[in-house]
C-alpha positions in Angstrom: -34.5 2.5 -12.6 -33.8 5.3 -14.7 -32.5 4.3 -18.1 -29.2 6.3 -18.2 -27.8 5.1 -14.9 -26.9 8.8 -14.1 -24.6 8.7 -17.5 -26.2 12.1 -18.1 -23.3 13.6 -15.7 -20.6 13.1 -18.5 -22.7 14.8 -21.2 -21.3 18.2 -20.6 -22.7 21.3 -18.8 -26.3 21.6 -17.9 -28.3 24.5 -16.4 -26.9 25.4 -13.2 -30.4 24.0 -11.1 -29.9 21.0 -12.9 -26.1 20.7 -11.6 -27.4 21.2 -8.5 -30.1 19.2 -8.6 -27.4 16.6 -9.6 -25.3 17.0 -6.8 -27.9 16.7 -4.5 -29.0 13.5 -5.5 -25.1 12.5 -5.2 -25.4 13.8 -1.4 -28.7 11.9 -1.1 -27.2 8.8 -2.6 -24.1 9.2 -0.1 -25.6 9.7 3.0 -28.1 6.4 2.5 -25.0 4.6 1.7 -23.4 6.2 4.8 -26.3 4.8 7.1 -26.6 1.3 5.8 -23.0 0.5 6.6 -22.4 3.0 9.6 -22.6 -0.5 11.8 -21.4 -3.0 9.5 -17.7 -3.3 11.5 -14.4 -3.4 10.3 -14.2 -4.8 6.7 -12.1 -6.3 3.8 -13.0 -5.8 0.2 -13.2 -8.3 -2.0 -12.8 -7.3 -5.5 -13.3 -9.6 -8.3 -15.2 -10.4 -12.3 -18.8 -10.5 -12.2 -18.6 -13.2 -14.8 -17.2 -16.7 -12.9 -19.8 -19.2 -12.2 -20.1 -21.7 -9.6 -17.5 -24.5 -10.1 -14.6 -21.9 -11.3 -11.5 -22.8 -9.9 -11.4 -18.7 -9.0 -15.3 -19.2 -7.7 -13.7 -22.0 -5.2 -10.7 -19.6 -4.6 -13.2 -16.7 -3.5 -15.6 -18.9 -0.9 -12.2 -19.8 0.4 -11.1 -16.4 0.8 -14.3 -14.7 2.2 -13.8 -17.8 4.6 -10.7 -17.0 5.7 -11.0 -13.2 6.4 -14.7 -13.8 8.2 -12.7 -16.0 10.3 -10.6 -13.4 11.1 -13.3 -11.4 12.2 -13.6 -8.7 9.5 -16.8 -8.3 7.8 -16.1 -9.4 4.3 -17.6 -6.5 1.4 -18.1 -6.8 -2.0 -19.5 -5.4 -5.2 -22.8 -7.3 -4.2 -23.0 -8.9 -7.4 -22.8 -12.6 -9.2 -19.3 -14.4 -10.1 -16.5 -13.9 -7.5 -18.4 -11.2 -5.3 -21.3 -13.6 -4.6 -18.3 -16.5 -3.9 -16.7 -14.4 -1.5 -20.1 -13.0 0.2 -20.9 -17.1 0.5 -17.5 -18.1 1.8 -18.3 -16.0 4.6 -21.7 -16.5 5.3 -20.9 -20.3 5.5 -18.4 -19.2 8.1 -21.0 -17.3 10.4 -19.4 -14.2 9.2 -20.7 -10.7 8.2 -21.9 -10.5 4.7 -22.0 -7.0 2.8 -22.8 -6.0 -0.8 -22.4 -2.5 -2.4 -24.4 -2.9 -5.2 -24.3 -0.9 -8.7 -27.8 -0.3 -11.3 -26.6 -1.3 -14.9 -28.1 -1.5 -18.1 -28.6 -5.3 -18.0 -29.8 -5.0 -14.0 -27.1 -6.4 -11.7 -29.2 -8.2 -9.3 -27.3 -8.3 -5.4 -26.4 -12.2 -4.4 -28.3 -14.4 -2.2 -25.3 -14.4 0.3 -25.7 -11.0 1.8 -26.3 -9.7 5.5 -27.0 -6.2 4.1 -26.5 -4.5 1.0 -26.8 -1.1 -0.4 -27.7 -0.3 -4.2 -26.4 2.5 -6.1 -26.7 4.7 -9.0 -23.0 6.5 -9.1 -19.7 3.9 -9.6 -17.5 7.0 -8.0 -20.0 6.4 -5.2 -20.1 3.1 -4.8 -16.2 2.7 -5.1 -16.0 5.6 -2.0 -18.0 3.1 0.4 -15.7 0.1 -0.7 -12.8 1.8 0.4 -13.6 4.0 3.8 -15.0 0.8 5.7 -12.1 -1.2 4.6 -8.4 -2.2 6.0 -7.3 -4.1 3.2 -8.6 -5.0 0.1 -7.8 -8.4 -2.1 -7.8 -8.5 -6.0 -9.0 -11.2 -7.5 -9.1 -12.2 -11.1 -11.6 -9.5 -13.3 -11.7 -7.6 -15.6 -12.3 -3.6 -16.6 -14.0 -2.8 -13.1 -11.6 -5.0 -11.1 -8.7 -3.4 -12.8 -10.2 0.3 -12.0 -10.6 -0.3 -8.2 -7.5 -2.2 -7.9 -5.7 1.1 -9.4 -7.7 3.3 -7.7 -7.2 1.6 -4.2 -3.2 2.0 -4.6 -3.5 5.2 -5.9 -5.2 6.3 -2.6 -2.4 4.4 -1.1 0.4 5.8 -3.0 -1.0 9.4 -2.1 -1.7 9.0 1.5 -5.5 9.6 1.0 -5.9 6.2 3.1 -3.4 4.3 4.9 -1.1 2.3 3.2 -3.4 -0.9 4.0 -2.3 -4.0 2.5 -3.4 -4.6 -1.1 -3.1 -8.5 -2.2 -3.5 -9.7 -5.6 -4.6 -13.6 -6.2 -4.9 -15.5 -9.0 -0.8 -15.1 -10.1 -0.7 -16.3 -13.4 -4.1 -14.1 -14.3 -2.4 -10.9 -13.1 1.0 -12.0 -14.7 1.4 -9.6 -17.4 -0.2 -6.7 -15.0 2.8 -7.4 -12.6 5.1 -7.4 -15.7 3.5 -4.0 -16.7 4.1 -2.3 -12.7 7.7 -3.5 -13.0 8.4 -1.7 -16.3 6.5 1.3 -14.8 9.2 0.7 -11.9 11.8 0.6 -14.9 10.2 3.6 -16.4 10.7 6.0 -12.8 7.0 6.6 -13.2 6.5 4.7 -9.7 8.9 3.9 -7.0 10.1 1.1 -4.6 7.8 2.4 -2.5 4.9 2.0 -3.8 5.3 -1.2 -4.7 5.8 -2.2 -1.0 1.8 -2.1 -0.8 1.3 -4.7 -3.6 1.2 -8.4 -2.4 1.1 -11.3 -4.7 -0.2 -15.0 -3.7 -2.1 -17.6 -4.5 -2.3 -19.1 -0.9 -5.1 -18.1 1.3 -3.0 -18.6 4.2 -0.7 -16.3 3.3 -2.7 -13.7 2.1 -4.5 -14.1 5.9 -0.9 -13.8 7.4 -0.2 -10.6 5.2 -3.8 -9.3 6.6 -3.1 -10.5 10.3 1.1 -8.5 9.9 -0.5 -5.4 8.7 -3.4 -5.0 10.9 -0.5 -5.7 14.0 1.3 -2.8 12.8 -1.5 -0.4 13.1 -2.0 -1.8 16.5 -5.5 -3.0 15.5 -8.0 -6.2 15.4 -10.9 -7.2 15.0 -13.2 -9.7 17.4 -15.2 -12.2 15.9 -18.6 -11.1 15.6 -20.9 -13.5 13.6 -23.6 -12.8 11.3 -26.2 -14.0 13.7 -25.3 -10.5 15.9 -26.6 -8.5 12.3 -29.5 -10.8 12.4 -30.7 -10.4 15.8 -29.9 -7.1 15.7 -32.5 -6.8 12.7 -30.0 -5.9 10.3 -29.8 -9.0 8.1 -30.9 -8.9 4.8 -32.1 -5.2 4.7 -32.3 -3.1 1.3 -30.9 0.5 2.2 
């Protein structure tokens, strides 16, 4: 793994066959992430801290939400990593669902969890966050921190500028997010944002609900998924592959 974690990028200009050098590698890195989830089905994205451990009362909440949404039929995709990523990944898996990690190379190596059909792992965050969206129809928030709050922005900023659909965007774990909802009202209060966009925004702490807001949306874009259980991705040869 190379030590900088492709941190060179933000060190100013280079010669320009190093630039393109660098973009190529970007292309490279796109296209392998393009063919290890070309097949993976539609998804949800679970987003959520590296950093809670077995027994968490937001570990339980994530098994219980991968659950729910492999139930549904979506493929359930994460960050690929420990804490809430590797609860969700599990709470899937333990419901014969699809299992899919999008992991990232870090300093202190972020190793991809044990409860993954198929992963990918990458050098480039802008990348990585670029596969968690396009396979996606919604995407849930749980509690985080720094990188959770970056892809939960980013997500409804792609929502709020039409560059994906306005897919439903659910935040759990209410009195974690409390003074980040406080914060989007004022913004409201501010005219900074509008009604609008908050219409994309869902807060609960009820996995039920949060499968009902899922099951609403994806109605109104006259689409669902059909169950299709891991064991298709394993007989298919597709389980547990590196890409």
């Amino acid at each position: 793994m190379n030590s900088d974690n492709g941190g060179s990028l933000y060190r100013g200009a280079y010669s320009r066959f190093k630039e393109l050098r660098f973009a190529w590698l970007v292309f490279r890195e796109f296209i392998r992430g393009f063919r290890a989830l070309h097949f993976v089905g539609p998804c949800v994205t679970v987003f959520g801290s590296a950093r809670f451990e077995e027994g968490h009362p937001y570990y339980e909440l994530a098994c219980g939400v991968g659950g729910a949404i492999a139930r549904m039929g979506f493929t359930v995709m994460t960050g690929g990593g420990p804490g809430l990523m590797e609860a969700a990944n599990r709470g899937a898996r333990d419901a014969g669902g699809r299992s899919i990690g999008c992991n990232i190379e870090l300093p202190l190596e972020q190793k991809p969890n044990s409860f993954l059909d198929r992963y990918v792992t990458l050098r480039h965050f802008f990348v990585r966050k670029v596969l968690l969206f396009k396979y996606s129809y919604a995407f849930i928030i749980l509690p985080g921190g720094f990188g959770t709050m970056d892809e939960f922005f980013e997500a409804l900023t792609l929502i709020q500028t039409q560059k994906i659909s306005n897919f439903p965007l659910i935040v759990m774990g209410q009195d974690y997010w409390a003074r980040l909802q406080e914060m989007i009202d004022e913004m409201l209060r501010a005219g900074t944002i509008s009604e609008e966009d908050l219409a994309h925004i869902h807060y609960t702490d009820s996995i039920e609900q949060a499968m009902e807001i899922l099951r609403t949306s994806m109605l109104k874009f006259g689409f669902f998924p059909r169950p299709a259980p891991s064991r298709i991705l394993r007989e298919s040869g597709l389980a547990s592959r590196k890409s």
